[in-house]
N, C-alpha and C positions, 0 to 999 in steps of 0.2 A: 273706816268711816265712823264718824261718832253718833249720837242719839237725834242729836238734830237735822243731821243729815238723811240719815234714814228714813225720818219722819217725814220727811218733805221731800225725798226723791231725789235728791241734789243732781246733777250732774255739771260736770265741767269739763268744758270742751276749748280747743285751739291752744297755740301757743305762743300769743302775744305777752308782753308785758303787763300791758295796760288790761283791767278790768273791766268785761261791763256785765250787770248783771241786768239779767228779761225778768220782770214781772206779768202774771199776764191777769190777767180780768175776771172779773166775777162770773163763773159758770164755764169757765175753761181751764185748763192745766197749759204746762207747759211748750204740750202739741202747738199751738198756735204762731209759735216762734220758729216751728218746723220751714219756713222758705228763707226768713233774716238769716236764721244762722248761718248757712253755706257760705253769705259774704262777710262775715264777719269771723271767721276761725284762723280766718290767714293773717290776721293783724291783731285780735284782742285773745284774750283766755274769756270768753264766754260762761257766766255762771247760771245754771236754770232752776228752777225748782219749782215744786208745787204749793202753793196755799191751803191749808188743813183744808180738808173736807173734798179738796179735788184731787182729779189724777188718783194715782194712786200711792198718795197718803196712809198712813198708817187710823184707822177711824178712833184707835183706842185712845189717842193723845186729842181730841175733839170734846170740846168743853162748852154744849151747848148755853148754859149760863153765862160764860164769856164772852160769847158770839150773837149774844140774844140783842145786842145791841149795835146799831153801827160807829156809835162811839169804841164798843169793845174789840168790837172787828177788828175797825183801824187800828187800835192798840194793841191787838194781839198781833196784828200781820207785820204790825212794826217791831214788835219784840224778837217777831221768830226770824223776822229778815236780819238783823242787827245780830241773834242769834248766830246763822246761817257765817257771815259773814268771820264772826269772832271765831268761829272754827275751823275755817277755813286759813283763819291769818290772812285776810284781805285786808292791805291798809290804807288802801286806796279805793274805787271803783267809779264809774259809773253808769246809773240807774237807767233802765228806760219800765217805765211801768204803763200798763194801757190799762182802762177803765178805772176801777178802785184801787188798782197797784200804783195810778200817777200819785194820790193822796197817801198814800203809806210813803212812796219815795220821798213827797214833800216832807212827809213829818220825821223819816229816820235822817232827813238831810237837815234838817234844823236841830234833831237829839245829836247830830254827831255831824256837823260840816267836814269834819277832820277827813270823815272816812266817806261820805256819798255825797259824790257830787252828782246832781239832780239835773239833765241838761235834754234839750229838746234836738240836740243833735249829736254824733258820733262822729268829730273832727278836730 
């Protein structure tokens, strides 16, 4: 497991092909995706993780100056996602992000259409 991964709790489940990774919302981790996943392990590889500061994140990598703003937010949460991703060697996926996760998936899907595709359904 490498440094970004740990930082953000990665987990990866199922074993489909195809990619999707959960974002989840401001003031929640992961857990929230706890009832999706069960239908989704039999056909995708399911990617999870935490967003700094939730879950249980590492607090040491938490760069309040960075985050002081929701311009920075979004940009840090699109770095670590895109991060996440490149470690992983995903070179495909697609995104489902809820609350402020939809706006980081729109913007790591315009830095990188190659690699996230931004889609409001799973078909």
């Amino acid at each position: 497991m490498g440094i970004v991964e740990e930082a953000h709790n990665v987990r990866v489940l199922g074993s489909g092909e195809q990619k999707v990774v959960l974002g989840h919302g401001f003031g929640t981790d992961q857990s929230v995706w706890k009832h999706l996943v069960p239908h989704l392990v039999d056909e995708y590889r399911v990617i999870l993780y935490d967003n700094m500061g939730a879950g249980t994140t590492n607090p040491d990598y938490f760069d309040f100056e960075r985050y002081s703003t929701l311009e920075g937010y979004a940009t840090m949460r699109t770095t670590y996602l895109l991060a996440i991703l490149e470690e992983l060697q995903v070179d495909s996926c697609i995104f489902v992000g809820h609350s402020v996760s939809a706006m980081v998936g729109s913007i790591a899907s315009i830095a990188r259409p190659d690699l996230v595709i931004f889609s409001p359904r799973l078909s």
